[in-house]
N, C-alpha and C positions, 0 to 999 in steps of 0.2 A: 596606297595611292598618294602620288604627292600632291601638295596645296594645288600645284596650276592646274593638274588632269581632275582636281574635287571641281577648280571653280568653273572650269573649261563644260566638265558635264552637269552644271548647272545652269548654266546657260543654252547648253544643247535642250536641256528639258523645258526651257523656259519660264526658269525661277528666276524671279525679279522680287530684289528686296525689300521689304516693307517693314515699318514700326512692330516691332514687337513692346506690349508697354512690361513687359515681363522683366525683360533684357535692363531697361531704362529704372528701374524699381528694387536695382538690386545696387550695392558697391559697385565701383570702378574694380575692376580685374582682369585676367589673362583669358584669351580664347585660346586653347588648346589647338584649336588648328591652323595657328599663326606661329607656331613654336618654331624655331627660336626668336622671329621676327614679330614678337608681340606687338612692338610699336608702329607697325606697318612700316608703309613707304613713304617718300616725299621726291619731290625735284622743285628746282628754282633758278629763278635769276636768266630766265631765259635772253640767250641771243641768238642771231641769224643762224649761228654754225656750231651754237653749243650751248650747253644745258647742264646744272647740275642733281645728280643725283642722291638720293641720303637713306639711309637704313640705320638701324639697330639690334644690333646681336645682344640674347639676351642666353648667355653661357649656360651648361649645368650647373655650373657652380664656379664660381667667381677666379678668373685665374691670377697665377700670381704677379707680382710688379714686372713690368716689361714682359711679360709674353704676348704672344703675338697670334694673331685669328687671323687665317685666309678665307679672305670673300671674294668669291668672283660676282661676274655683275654682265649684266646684257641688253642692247640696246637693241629694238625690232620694229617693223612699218608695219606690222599687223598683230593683231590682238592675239593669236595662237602664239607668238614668237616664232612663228617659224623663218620669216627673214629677217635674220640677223642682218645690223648695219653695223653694228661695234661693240666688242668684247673684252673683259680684261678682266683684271685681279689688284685686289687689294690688300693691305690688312689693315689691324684695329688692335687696340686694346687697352687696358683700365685707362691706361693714360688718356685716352680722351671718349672715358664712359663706354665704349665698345660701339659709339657710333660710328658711319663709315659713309662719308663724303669723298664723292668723283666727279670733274668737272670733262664730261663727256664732248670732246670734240669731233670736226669734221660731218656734221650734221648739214643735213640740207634748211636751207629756211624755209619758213612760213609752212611745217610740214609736223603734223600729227605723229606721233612715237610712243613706244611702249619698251617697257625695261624692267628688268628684277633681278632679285642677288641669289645666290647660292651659296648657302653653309652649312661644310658636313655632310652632303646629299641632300640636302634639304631648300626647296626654294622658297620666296618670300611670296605675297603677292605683288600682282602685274599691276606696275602705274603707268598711268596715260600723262603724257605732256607733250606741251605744241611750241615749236622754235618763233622767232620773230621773223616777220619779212625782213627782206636784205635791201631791197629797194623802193620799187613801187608797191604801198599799201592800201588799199583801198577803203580799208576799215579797221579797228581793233577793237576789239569789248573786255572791261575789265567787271571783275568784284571786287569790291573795296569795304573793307571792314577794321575794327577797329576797339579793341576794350571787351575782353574778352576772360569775364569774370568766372571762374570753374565753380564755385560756392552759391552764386547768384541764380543761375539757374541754368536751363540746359540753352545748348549750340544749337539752335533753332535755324539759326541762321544758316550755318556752313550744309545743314540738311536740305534747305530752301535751295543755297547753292548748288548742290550736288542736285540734286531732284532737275532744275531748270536748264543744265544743261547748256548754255548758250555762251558761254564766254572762253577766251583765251587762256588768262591766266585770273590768278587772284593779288589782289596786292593790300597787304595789312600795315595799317600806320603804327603799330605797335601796343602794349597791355597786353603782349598774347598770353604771357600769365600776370598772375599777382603775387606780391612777396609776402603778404598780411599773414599772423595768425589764423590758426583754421576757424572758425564761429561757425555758425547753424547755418548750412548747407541746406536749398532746395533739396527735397527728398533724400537727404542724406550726402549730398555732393558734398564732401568736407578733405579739404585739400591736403596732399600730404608732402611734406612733416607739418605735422600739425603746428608748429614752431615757426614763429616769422622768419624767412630763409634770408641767413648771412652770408654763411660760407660755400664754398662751392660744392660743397657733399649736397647743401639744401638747396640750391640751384638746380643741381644735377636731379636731385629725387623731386620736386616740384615739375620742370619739365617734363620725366620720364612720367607721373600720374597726369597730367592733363593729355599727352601723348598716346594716352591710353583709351579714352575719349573717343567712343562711338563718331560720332559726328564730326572732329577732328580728324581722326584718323582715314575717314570717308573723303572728307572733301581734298585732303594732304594728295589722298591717291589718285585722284580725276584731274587733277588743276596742280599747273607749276605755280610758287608763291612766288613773288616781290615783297620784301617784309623792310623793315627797319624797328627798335626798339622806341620806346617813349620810357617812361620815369618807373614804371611797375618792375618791368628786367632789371630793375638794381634795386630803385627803393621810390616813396613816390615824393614827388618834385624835388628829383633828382637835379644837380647842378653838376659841372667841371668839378668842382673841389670838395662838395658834399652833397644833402639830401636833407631836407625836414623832417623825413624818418629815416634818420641815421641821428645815433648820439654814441661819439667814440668813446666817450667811459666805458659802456657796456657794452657795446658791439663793434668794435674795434675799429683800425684805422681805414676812412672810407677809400683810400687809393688800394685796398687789399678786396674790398668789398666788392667796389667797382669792378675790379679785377677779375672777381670770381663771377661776377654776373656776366661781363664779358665771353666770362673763356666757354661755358658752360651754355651761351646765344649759339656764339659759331659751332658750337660742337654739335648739337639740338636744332639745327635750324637751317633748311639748302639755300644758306647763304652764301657768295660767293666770295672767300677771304683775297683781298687787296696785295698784290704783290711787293707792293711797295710798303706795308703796315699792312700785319694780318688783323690790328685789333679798329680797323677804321672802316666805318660802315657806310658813310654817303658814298655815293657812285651813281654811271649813268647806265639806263638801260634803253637801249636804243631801238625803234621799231620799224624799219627802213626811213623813208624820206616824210612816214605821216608825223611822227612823234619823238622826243628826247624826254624820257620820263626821268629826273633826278631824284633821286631817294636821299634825307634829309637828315642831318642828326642834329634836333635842336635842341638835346637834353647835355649830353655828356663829352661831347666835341668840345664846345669852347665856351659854354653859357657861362655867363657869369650871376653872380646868386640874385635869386628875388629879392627887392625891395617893395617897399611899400607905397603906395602910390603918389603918397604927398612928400615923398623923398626926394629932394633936387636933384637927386644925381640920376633920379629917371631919366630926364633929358640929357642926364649926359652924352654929347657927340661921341666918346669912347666906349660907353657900355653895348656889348655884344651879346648875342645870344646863336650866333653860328659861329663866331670866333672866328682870326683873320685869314686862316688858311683854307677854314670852305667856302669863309664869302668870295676873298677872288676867285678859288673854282669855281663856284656858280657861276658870278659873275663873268668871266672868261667863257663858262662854255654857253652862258648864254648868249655873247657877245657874236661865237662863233656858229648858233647854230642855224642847219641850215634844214632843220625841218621845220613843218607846218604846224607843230605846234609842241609848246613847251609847255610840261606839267609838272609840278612841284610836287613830291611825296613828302610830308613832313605831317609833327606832331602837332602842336598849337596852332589858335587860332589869328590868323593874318588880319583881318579885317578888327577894326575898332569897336570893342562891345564896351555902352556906357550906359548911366542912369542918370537922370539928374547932371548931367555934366561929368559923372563922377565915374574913373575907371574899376571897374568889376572884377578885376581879375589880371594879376599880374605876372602870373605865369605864362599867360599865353604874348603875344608880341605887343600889346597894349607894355606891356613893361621893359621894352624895349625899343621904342620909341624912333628912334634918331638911327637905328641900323632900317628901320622898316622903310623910312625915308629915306635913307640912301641908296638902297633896293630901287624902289620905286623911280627917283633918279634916272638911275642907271636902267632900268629898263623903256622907260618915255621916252631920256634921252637920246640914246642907242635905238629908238623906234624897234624894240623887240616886240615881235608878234605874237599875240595868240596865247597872252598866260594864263594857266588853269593851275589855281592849289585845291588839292588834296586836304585837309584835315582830319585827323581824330581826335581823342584824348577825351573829351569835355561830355561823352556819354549821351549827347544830345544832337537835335540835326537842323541845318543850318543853310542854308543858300544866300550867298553873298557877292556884291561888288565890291572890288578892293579902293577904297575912294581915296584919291589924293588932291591936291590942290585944285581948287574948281569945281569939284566934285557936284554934279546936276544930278539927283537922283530920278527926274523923269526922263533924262534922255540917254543919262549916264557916261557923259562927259566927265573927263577927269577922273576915271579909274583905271585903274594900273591893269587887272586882268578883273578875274572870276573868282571865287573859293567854293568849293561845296565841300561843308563840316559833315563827315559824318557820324551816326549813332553806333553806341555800343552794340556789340552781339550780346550782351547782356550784362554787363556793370550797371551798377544804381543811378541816375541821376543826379548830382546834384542842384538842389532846389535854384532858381535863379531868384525867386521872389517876385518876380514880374510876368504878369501874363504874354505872350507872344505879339499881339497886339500893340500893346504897350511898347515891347523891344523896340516895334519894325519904325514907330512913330516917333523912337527917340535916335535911332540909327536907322535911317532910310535908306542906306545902303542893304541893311540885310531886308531880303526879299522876302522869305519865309523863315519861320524856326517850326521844331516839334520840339517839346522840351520834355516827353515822357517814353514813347515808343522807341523800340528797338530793332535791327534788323541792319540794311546793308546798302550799299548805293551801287547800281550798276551804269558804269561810265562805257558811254559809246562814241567814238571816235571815228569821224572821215574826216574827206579832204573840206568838208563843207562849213562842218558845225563840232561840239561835243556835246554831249545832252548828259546830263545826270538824273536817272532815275531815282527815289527813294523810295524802297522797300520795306515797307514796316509790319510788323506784330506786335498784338499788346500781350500779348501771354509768353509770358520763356520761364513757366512754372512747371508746365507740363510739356513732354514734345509733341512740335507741331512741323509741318513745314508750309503753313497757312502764310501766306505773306498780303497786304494790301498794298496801292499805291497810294503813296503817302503826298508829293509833289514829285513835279520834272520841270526843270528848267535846260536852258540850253545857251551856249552862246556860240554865234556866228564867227567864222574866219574874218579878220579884217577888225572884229569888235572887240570892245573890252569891256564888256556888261551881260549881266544875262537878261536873257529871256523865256517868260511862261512857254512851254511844249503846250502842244495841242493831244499828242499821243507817247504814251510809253514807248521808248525804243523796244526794235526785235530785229532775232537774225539768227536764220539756221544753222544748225551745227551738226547736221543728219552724217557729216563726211568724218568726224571722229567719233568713233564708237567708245563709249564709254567701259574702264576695266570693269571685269564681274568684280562684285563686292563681296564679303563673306557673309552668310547666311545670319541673319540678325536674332534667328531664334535662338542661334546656340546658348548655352547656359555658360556665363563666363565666367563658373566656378569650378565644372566638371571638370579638371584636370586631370589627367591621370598620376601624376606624383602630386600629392598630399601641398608639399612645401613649394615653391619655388621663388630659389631668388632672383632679384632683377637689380640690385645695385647694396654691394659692400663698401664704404669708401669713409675717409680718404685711407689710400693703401700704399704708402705706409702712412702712419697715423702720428699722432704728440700726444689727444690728449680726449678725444671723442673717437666713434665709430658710427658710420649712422648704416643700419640695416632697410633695404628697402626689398618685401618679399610678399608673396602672394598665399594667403590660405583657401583652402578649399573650403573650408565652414568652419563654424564660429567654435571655439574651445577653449583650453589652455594650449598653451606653449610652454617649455623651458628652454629658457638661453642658458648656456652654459660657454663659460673662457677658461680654456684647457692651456698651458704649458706645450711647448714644444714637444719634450717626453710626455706628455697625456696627463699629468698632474691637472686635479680640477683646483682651478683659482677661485671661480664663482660662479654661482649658480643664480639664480630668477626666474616665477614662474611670472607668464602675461596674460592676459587673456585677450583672446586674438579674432577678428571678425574677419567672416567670410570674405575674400576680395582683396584688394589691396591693403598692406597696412606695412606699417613704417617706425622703427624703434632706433634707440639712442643709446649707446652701452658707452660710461664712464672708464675710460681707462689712460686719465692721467696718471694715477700712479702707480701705474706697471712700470717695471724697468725695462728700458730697451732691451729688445730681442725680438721674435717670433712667437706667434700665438695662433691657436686655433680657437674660432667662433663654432657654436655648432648650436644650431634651429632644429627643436625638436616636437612633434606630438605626436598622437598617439600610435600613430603610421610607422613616418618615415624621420631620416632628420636632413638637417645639411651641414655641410661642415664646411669654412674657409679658416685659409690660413693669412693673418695679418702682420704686421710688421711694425713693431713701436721705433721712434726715431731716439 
């Protein structure tokens, strides 16, 4: 039976998926009944007429440089697939991880779809995604999330997501992973390469384990994403020219680094690459005439590095933190737009957080000063309507008026728009030192904070208002999909302040049926091959190899590196835990040529062939 007729007749019988804590209590590893599309499905980036789509082939065994995988791929208006609305074929291969991004045209808007790939005879699972209206909107509902720790504890959130069913798409302000060393993992969540990830092998094997993620891989398949990176996709407070954890003695030149964090985002992620610069990520997603949502890149674009706060050159009029070619884009399309409302997707926080007088935090636009006011400027004085930021980054949740000159905090004169910061899906906190209380009295701008709880904001959109929900749980130790309300504020068309909601937004979504999910009991060790790998790289190599491969229970292993002719070079035994795991084989001083890796216990083995440069 193939994947769609298992999941099709699960559904006929009326299996509806639930927490298994079985499932949740073991390694990160493969469902065998996802083979070869381990890492499920995604789409993103939705417009009126087109959407894209993204998979991952995960080979028998690793092919060699430049070969080539054909995927075909299908797009359908109902959950069987039986009508098809658009069909093709692609391929893939090492060259970009064996991932497989289409940007699916000729789509109708504001219309509910379903799609999956085919490789080999073999199909993926069925994901659902909804296009954007083309004109008149009446409404839109987002998820917004943000900091997105795999070692911290579990996706609570993106389960809450999935489970409530009520929104269009999802849109993450970026942390979707993290670079860190692996440390002590809620129940064992210890990220793999256990190695803080430089290069693009550990980019590559980082994404492909968190991708593997129950809860991740749930909510990828029900909801199209809107994503952008923050400072974790490279290194954290990441700048233009470098990173405060970056130091090029030891870990090399950070324009290589970057580089790799980069290539291994768009490869990993249903982003949509820029035709004009594949590697530039701000862009507009437009939602007919209700919204112009800007996706922001205030890390690696054009920032210029943190200073200190009692640095003069804060005030600097020239220092930037979106650099001069995306402020006039912003600037320009907000000049020109002509929907009802503008919302900014970006990392940092907009709004001025102080104590004492004294700025708190210079990473976020407090350290940049003199571009926030010319922002601000230009949106007064251009009478642009209706601005709503977006935040993440700061792990903490936040509802704000953006205050500029004159600023009235009871009527709320003199602010530029809105902001709602929001919390992590489960990164730590950092302490602020000051109770919320305290905050609100010294910045009367911000209307509320939570400075512990975790969870999500669900943003709701008409012609009238925006309301920001906040979603919270205090537990992301064990899984839950328990969520409270935390606040809701809202702000009116015409206004630039928020205001306390009386009630949580709601709004049905009974007219897109949710794909079947895969059965959560399965054991996602039972494989039927012993070994399987999921990423050899880099291929061809200088001077490392990182193996990333799946066992079915815990043992020994022997690595073994054979010669072209079969001569053994060298041997290693490992010992190797049930589930995913991830090894490193030394081999800068091979002499260029050909070599074969070969994964072996007590079963089966596997064998690649790699390439020294």
């Amino acid at each position: 039976m193939n994947n769609n007729l298992l999941f099709f007749a699960l559904v006929i019988l009326g299996f509806q998926p639930l927490f298994s804590q079985n499932e949740y209590n073991v390694r990160s590893g493969l469902i065998p009944q996802l083979a070869p599309f381990y890492h499920g499905v995604a789409a993103g980036d939705p417009l009126s007429d087109r959407i894209i789509i993204w998979t991952r082939i995960t080979p028998n065994s690793p092919t060699q440089p430049g070969e080539v995988l054909n995927v075909n791929w299908r797009v359908a208006s109902d959950i069987a697939m039986n009508n098809i609305v658009a069909t093709g074929s692609t391929i893939t291969s090492s060259l970009r991880d064996y991932t497989v991004k289409v940007d699916v045209i000729g789509l109708n808007p504001k219309t509910c779809y379903y799609y999956d790939f085919t490789y080999d005879g073999t199909n993926s699972l069925v994901g659902r995604m909804k296009t954007a209206p083309s004109t008149n909107a009446d409404s839109v509902r987002f998820a917004v999330v943000s900091c997105s720790d795999y070692e911290n504890g579990y996706f609570n959130a993106y389960a809450s997501i999935v489970e409530r069913n009520d929104i269009d798409a999802v849109i993450h302000l970026g942390d979707y992973i993290y670079e860190y060393v692996a440390a002590a993992g809620v129940d064992g969540r210890l990220a793999e390469p256990a190695n803080e990830i430089v290069t693009l092998s550990d980019y590559r094997t980082r994404y492909s384990h968190y991708r593997l993620d129950k809860d991740l891989r749930n909510v990828h398949q029900q909801y199209a994403f809107i994503t952008v990176w923050d400072d974790h996709e490279t290194a954290n407070n990441s700048w233009m020219n470098g990173a405060e954890n970056h130091t090029e003695g030891t870990e090399g030149i950070w324009s290589a680094r970057k580089s790799s964090g980069k290539q291994a985002y768009f490869e990993w992620m249903p982003v949509r690459e820029q035709s004009d610069d594949s590697t530039r990520l701000y862009r507009k997603i437009t939602y007919g005439n209700l919204l112009n949502l800007y996706m922001l890149d205030t890390r690696l674009e054009g920032r210029e590095e943190q200073i200190n706060a009692t640095d003069p050159e804060t005030n600097s009029p020239d220092r930037t933190i979106l650099g001069l070619d995306q402020y006039n884009w912003l600037t320009t399309e907000l000049g020109s737009s002509p929907a009802q409302w503008n919302i900014l997707g970006q990392q940092v926080m907009m709004a001025p957080l102080k104590a004492f007088g004294v700025t708190l935090n210079t990473d976020q636009w407090d350290g940049y000063p003199a571009e926030r006011t010319k922002l601000y400027n230009h949106i007064l004085d251009n009478n642009i309507q209706n601005l709503v930021v977006l935040t993440g980054d700061i792990h903490t949740s936040w509802a704000n008026d953006l205050p500029h000159t004159g600023y009235n905090s009871s009527t709320g004169s003199g602010s530029a728009g809105v902001e709602y910061v929001i919390t992590s899906v489960t990164s730590s906190s950092s302490p602020i030192g000051f109770p919320s209380a305290f905050i609100s009295a010294a910045n009367p701008h911000i209307k509320w904070s939570d400075l512990s709880k975790k969870g999500y904001l669900v943003l709701d959109i008409n012609q009238q208002r925006v309301q920001g929900d906040y979603w919270l749980n205090e537990n992301i130790t064990t899984p839950t999909t328990n969520v409270t309300l935390g606040n809701k504020f809202h702000v009116n068309s015409g206004e630039r302040f928020l205001n306390s909601s009386s009630a949580a937004s709601s709004r049905n979504h009974s007219n897109c049926e949710q794909a079947p999910m895969i059965d959560p009991t399965i054991n996602v060790t039972n494989l039927n091959n012993s070994l399987v790998w999921i990423g050899a790289y880099p291929n061809p190599f200088e001077k490392e190899i990182t193996v990333q491969y799946n066992a079915a229970k815990q043992g020994k292993i022997t690595v073994k590196v054979l010669s072209e002719d079969g001569k053994l070079l060298q041997s290693k035994d490992y010992q190797t835990l049930n589930g995913l795991n991830n090894l490193k084989i030394d081999g800068e001083n091979f002499n260029s040529g050909i070599y074969q890796i070969q994964i072996k216990d007590n079963q089966r083995n596997k064998l690649v062939r790699m390439v020294k440069l």
